[in-house]
N, C-alpha and C positions, 0 to 999 in steps of 0.2 A: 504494500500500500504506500503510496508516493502523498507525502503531508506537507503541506507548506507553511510558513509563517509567513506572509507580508510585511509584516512593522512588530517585529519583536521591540526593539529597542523603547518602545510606546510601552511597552508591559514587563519586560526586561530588560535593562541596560547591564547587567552580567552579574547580578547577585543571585538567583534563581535558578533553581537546577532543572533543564527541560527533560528530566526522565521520565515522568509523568506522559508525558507526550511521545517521546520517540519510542515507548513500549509499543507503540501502536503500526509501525513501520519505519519507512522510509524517510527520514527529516530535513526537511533544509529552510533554512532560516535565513531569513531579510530583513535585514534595521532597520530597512525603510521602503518601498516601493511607490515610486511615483506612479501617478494614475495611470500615465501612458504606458505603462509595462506592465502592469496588473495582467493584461490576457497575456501576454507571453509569457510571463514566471507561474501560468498555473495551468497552462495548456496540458498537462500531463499530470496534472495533480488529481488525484481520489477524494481529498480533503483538504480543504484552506480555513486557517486561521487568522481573523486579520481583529484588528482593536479601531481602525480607524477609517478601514479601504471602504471604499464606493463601489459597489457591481451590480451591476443592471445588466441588460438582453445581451449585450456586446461584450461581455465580460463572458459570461454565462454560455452566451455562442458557442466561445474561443475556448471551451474547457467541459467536451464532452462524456471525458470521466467522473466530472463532479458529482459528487453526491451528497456531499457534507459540507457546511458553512456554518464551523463556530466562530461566536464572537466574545473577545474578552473585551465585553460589555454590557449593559443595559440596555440602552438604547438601540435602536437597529432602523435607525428614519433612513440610515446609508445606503441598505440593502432595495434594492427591487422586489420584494415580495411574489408578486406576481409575476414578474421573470423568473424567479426561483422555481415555482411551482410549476411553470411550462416544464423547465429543466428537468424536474426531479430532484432538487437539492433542497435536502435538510438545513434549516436554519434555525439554528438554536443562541438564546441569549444565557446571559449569567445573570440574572435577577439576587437583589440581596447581598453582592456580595460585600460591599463598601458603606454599608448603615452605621457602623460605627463609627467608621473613620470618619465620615461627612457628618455625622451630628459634632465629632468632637471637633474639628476643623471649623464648623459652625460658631462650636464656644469659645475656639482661641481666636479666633478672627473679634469675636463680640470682646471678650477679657482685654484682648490686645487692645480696644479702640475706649476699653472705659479705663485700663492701670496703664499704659504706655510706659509698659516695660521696659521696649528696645530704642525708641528715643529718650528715656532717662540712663539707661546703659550706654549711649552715645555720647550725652552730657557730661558723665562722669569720668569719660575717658578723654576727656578733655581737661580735666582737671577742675569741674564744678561739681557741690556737692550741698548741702543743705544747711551747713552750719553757719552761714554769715548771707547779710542782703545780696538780693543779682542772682542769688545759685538758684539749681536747678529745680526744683520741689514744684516752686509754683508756677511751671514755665506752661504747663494744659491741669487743668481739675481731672483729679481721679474723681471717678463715679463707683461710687458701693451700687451694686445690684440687688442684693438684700433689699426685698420689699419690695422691690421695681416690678414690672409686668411684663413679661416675655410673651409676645403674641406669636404664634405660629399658621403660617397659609401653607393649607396641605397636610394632616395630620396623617400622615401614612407611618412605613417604619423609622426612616429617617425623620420626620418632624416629630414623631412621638420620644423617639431617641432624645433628640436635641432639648426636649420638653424636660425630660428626666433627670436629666442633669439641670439644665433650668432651676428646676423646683429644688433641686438639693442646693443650689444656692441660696434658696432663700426667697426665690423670686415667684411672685404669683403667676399661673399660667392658664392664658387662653387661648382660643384656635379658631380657623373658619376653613371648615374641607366642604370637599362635595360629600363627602358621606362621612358620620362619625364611627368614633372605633372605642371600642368597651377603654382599651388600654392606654387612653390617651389622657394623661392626669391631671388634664385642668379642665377647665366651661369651656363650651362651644357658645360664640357669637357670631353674630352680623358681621360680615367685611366690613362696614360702616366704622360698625364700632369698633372691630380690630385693631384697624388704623386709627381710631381716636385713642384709645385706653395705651395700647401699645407705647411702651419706654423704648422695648428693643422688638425688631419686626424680622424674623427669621422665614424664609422663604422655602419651601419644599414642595414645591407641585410642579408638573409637568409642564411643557408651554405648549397650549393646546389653542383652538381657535376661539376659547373663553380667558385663556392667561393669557398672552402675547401682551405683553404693553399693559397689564394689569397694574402695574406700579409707572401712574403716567403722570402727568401734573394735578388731577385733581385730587389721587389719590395723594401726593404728597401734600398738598395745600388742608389733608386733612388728619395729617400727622403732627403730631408735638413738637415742637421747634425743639427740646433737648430731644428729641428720638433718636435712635441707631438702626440702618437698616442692615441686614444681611441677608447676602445671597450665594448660597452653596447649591442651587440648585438649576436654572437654567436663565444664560444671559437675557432672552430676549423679553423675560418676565419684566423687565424692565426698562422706562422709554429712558434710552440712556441720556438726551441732552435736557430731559425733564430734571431727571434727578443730579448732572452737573450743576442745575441754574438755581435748584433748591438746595443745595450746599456753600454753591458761593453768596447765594441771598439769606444765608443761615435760616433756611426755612425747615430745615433737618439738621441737627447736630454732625451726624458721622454715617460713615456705611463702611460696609464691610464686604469685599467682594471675591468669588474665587472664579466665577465666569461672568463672561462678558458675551453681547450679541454676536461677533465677532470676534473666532479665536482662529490662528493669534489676534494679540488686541493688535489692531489699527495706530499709525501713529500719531491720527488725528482725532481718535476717540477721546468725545470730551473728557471722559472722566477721569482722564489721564492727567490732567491740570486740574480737576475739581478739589478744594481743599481739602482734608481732616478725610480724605477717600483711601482707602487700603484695599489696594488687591494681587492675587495670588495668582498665578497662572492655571486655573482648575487644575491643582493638585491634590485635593480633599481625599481620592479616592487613593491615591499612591504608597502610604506606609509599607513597608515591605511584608509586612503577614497579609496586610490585605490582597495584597498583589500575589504572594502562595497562594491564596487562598483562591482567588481568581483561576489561576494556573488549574488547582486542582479541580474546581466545578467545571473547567471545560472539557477536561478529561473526565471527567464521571456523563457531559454530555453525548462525551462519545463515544463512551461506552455505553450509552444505554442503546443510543443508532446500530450501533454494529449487532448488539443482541437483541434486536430487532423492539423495542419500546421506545416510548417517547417522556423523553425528559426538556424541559425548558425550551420544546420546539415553537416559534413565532409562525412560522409559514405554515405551519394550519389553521390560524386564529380567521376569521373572518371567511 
């Protein structure tokens, strides 16, 4: 059996041992695959694993052995669905695998933006420090969370995660999904009032054709001038020059961001200049267990395909 990787480097950069995978056959592995080579590097492949690649009818064409299409990820808008299914090829996602990591990536993006940590560690290494006027202490207000109100859009695994920890800080916790969940440990309310009540506003729902832009200017115009926003879940949930122009108009305190509408960021993405804005290169999901972990649910999806069951297959949904 001939297995390919397209963009290992995206999931492994050489800490991870791919034995997991090459138990299955034949292995060859690509840091990176640009689009226009994708049919050539899989023309002969039985099985393609890719974390980032794009393949649709023209892909799928050019690679009549295919039968298999795992992805180390969640998402899978990349894939052609219905090209798959003309083909015959199994596509299976990784669901779940990064719930912890993105709730806690969530909370250190939040901590960072209310203790500023790493610009007080910057201060210091300069030679300021607390004990005489001018030093560093009072150069931004830390914010205690204790008591604050941590709103959540999306209470799924990850926003119930994020919740959790929330609340063991001390913080009251509310939420607005499309559907509630036993295990989510704070009140359901109104979006209305989400973003009123809301100190810190953590984001976890999908971008669907009811999110896209759901964080636009009216919803900020109806946030708390001290709020904090974060987003660990998808860039385009939010209208990026909205929420630039409600940071430089201090009509929001701070955000906290790990994606952007456009990744890579842009080098003319407002929010690039926007003040008191932190963001991350959607790394949330990266830790290195999480990333085993990954490793190994694609391997358990392919072994369910080969012994003929269905595990975490997409291309049958609809």
């Amino acid at each position: 059996m001939n297995i390919v990787i397209l963009d290992a480097f995206s999931v492994n950069p050489g800490d991870i041992d791919w034995s997991p995978i090459e138990r299955f056959g034949s292995l060859t592995v690509y840091d990176a695959t640009p689009v226009e080579e994708i049919a050539t590097r899989i023309k002969d492949a039985d099985v393609v694993l890719t974390n980032r690649g794009r393949l649709g009818e023209q892909v799928f064409s050019a690679a009549p052995k295919l039968r298999f299409l795992g992805l180390f990820a969640t998402g899978y808008e990349k894939i052609d669905l219905e090209a798959a299914r003309r083909h015959g090829v199994a596509v299976c996602n990784v669901p779940g695998y990064s719930t912890d990591a993105v709730a806690q990536h969530a909370i250190a993006l939040m901590l960072e933006l209310t203790n500023r940590t790493r610009a007080l560690d910057t201060e210091v290494r300069k030679g300021r420090w607390t004990q005489k006027t001018g030093d560093c202490a009072w150069d931004a207000p830390m914010i205690l969370l204790s008591g604050k109100t941590f709103g959540v859009l999306g209470t799924g695994a990850i926003g119930c995660a994020a919740a959790r920890v929330a609340k063991a800080l001390g913080m009251r916790v509310i939420g607005n999904s499309r559907s509630a969940r036993e295990e989510f440990p704070g009140e359901y309310v109104s979006f209305e009032e989400l973003l009123a009540q809301s100190d810190v506003l953590s984001l976890h729902c999908a971008a669907t054709s009811e999110t896209i832009g759901i964080i636009n200017d009216a919803a900020l115009n109806r946030m708390k001038q001290s709020a904090i926003l974060i987003n660990t879940a998808r860039g385009l949930l939010i209208d990026a020059n909205a929420l630039a122009d409600a940071l430089k108009n201090d009509r929001i305190y701070a955000a906290g961001l790990d994606v952007v509408a456009t990744e890579p960021i842009a080098a003319d993405d407002p929010l690039l200049a926007a003040p008191r804005c932190l963001i991350t290169p959607h790394v949330a999901w990266m830790p290195r267990d999480t990333r085993m972990k990954l490793v190994n649910m694609v391997e358990d999806n392919l072994n369910a395909f080969l012994n003929g069951t269905y595990l975490n297959r997409v291309d049958l949904e609809g």
